[in-house]
C-alpha positions as CSV (number, residue, x, y, z in Angstrom):
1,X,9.0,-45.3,12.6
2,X,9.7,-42.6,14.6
3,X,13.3,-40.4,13.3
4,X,12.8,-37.1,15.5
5,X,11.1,-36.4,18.4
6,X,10.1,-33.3,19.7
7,X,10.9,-34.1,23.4
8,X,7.5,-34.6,24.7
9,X,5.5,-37.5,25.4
10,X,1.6,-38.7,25.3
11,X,0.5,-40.2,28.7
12,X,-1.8,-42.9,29.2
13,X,-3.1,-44.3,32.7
14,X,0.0,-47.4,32.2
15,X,2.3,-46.0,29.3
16,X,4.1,-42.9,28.1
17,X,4.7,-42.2,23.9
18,X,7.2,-39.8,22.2
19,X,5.6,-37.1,20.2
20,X,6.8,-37.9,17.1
21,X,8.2,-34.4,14.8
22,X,9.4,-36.5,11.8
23,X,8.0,-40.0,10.8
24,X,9.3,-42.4,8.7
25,X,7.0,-44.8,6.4
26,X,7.5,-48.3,6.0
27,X,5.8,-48.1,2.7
28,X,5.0,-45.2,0.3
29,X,1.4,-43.8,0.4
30,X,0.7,-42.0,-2.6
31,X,-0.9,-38.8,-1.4
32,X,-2.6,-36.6,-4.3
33,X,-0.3,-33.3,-4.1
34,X,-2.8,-30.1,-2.6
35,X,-2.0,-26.9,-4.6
36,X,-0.7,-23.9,-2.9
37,X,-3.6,-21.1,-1.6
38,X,-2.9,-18.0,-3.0
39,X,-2.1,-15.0,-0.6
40,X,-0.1,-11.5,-0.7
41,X,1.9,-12.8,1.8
42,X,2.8,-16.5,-0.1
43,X,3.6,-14.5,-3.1
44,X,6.5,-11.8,-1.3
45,X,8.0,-15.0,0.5
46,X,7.8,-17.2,-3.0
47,X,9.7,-14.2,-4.3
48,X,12.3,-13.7,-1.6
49,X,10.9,-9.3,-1.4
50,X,12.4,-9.2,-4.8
51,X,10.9,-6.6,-7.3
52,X,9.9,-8.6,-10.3
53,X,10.9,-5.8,-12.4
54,X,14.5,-4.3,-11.5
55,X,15.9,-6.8,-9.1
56,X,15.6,-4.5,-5.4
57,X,15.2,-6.6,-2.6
58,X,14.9,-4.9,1.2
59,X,18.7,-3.1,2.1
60,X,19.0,-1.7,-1.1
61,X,18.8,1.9,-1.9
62,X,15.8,2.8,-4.4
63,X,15.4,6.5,-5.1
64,X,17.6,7.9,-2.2
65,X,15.8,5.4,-0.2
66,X,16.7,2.3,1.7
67,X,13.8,-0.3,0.9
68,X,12.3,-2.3,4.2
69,X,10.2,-5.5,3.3
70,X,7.6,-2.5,3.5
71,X,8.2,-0.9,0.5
72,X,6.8,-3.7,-1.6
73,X,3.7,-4.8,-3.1
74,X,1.8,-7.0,-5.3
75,X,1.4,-6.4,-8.8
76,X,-0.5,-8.4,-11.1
77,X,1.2,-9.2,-14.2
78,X,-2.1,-8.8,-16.4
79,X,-3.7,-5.6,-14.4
80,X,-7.4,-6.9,-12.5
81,X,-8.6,-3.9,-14.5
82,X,-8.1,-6.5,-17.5
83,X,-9.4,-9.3,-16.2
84,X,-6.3,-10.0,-14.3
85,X,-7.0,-12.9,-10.9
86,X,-5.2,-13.4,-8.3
87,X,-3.3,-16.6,-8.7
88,X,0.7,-17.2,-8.2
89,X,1.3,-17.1,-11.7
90,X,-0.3,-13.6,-12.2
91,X,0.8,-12.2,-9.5
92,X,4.6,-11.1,-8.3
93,X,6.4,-9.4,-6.0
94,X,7.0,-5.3,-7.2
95,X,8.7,-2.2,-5.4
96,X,6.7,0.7,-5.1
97,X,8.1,2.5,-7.9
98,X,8.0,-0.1,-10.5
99,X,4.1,-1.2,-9.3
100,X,3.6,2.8,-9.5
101,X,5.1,2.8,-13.0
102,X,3.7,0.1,-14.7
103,X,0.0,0.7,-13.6
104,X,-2.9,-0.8,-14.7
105,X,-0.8,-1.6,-17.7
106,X,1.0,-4.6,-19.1
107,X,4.7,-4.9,-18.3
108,X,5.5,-4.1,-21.7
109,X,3.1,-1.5,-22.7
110,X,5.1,-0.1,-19.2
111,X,8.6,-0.4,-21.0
112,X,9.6,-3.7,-18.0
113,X,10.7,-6.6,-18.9
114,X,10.2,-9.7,-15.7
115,X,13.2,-11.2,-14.6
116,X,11.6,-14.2,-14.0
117,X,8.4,-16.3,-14.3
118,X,6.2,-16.5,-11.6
119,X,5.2,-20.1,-10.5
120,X,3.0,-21.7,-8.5
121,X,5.3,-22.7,-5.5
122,X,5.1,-26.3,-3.9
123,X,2.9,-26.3,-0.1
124,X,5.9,-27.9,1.6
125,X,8.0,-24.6,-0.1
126,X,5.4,-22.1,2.1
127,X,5.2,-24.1,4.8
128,X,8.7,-23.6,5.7
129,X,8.7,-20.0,4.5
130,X,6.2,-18.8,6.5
131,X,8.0,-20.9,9.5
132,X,4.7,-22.7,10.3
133,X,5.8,-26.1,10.4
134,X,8.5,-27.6,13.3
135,X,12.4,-26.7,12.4
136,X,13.3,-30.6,12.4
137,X,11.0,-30.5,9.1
138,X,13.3,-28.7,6.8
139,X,15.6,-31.3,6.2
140,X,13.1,-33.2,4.7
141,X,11.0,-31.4,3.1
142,X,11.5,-30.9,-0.6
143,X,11.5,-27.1,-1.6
């Protein structure tokens, strides 16, 4: 069943057909769950451009500086120099000056403590995030 459109149709030779945005099913169709693809990008939207470490997030001023979405990185929590990968839960959101700071180190060995833990964020959570699916989508999709 058809609950948005997106205002265009299909056209055959005798018939024309809404392009469906949103679908409803009848019936549930269990579909297996595809992990998240890492990617720099994923992990500063999954973290909102918020520094793991101290809490800056773009607007704020950091060292006589006002941060732009520029001024952040990716750190890994345990260092690639240790064996460190890059998957979502190695891998945060960092300002420049913690990143810098903490080095090839462990956050503790660095004197920082992580606000949070990092996770490995749900597809339909990126999707929107990185605005690649339609708009009507977000009121569906579980984030």
């Amino acid at each position: 069943m058809i609950v948005e459109q997106t205002g265009e149709f299909l056209r055959t030779v005798r018939s024309r057909f809404p392009v469906p945005s949103v679908i409803a099913l009848r019936r549930y169709i269990n579909v297996p769950r595809r992990q998240a693809h890492w990617s720099r990008k994923g992990v500063l939207l999954r973290d909102n451009f918020v520094c793991i470490y101290c809490g800056v997030m773009p607007g704020s001023l950091s060292h006589n500086k006002v941060l732009t979405k520029d001024d952040f990185t990716i750190d890994h929590i345990v260092p690639r120099s240790r064996g460190g990968k890059d998957q979502w839960t190695n891998t945060a959101c960092a300002c420049y000056h913690c990143n810098h700071r903490k080095g090839s180190r462990l956050p503790h060995e660095a004197g920082l403590k992580m606000l949070w833990e990092p996770k490995t964020p749900r597809t339909s959570y990126l999707v929107i995030a990185v605005g690649s699916g339609p708009d009507a989508w977000k009121r569906y999709i579980e984030v």
